[in-house]
N, C-alpha and C positions, 0 to 999 in steps of 0.2 A: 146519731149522725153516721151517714156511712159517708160520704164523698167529703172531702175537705179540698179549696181549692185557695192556692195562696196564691195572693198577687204580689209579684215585686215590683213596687211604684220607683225606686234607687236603688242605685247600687247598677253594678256589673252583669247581673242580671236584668234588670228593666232595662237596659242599653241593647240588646240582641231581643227582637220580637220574637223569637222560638222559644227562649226563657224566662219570658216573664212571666207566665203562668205556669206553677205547677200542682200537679193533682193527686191527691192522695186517698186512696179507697179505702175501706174498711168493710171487709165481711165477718162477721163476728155472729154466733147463737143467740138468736132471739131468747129461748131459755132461761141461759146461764148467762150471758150477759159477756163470755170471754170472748177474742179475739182468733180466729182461727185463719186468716189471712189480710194483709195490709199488702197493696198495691201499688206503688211509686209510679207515676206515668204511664199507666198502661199502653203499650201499645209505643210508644214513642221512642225514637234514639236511647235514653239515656233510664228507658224503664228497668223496674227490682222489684220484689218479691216476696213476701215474707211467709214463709207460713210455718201454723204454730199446730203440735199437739198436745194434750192432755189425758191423764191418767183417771181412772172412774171414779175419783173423789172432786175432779175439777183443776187439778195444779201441774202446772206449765212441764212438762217433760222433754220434749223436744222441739230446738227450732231451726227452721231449713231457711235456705235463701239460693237466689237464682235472680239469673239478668234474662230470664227468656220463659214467656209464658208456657209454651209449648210442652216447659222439665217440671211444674208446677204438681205437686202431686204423684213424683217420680224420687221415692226418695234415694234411691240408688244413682242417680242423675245431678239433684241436689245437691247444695252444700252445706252437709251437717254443722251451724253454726257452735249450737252448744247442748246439753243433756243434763237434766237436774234428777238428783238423786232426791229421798226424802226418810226423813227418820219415820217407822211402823207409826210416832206420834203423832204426827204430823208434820212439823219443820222441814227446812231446807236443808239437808244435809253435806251434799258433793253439787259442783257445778264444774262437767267435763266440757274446755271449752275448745275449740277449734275441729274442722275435718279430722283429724289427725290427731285428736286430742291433747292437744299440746300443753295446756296446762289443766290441771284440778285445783281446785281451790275446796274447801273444806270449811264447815261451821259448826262450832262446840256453841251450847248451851249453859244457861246456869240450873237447875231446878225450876225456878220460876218460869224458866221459856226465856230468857233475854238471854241476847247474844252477851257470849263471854269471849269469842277468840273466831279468828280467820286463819286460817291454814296454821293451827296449831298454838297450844298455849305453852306448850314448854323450851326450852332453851336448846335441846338437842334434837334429833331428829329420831331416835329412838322411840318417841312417844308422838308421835306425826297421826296424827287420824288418818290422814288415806293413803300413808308410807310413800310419798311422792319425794321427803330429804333426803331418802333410805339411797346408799348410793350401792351398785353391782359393779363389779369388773366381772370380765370375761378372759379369759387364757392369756392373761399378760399385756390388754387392751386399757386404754384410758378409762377411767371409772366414769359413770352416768349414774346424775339422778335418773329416778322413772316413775311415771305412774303405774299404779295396778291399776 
């Protein structure tokens, strides 16, 4: 499917004819089958943007968004939604999320491959996987957490 087109028959929406329809694209690799860009309205008042990269195994690494076709493949322009890390094994390891990176989140494993813990399994922040509890001060400045 590349075009998806949703009609809203109620609601708030089917009450304004400019909104009752909206349209969602899908450009994705014939290939592999992933998703390298999604389209909200093209074109119209209230269009977005998504677009996705990948790493040479296939798995999600970066993804951008923008209100304006024109920044689409500008990732300097873009806004860096979120960034996944991945363990040499495979797995999900780190997901840095915001412009700004504003939060990390982290995922521990068991042996088997199932997840065992999200941003940390132990009770102090001394053993933090991606040392984001870890707090600094600076010359007599209020302490912050931080990501590396």
């Amino acid at each position: 499917m590349r075009n998806l087109l949703h009609h809203y028959r109620k609601g708030l929406l089917a009450a304004h004819g400019d909104n009752r329809f909206k349209l969602i694209r899908y450009d994705y690799d014939l290939v592999s089958g992933k998703v390298n860009r999604v389209s909200f309205q093209p074109g119209q008042k209230d269009q977005f943007y998504h677009r996705y990269e990948y790493d040479a195994e296939n798995r999600l690494t970066d993804v951008y968004t923008t209100d304006r076709q024109a920044l689409v493949n500008i990732p300097s322009l873009e806004e860096h939604e979120a960034h996944y890390q991945y363990y040499d094994h495979g797995p999900l390891a780190r997901t840095l999320t915001g412009q700004r990176q504003v939060q990390g989140t982290d995922y521990i494993y068991t042996l088997q491959g199932w997840l065992k813990g999200v941003n940390g399994i132990a009770p102090d922040s001394t053993h933090d996987a991606g040392q984001d509890g870890r707090y600094w001060c600076e010359r007599g400045r209020r302490c912050d957490g931080r990501d590396r």
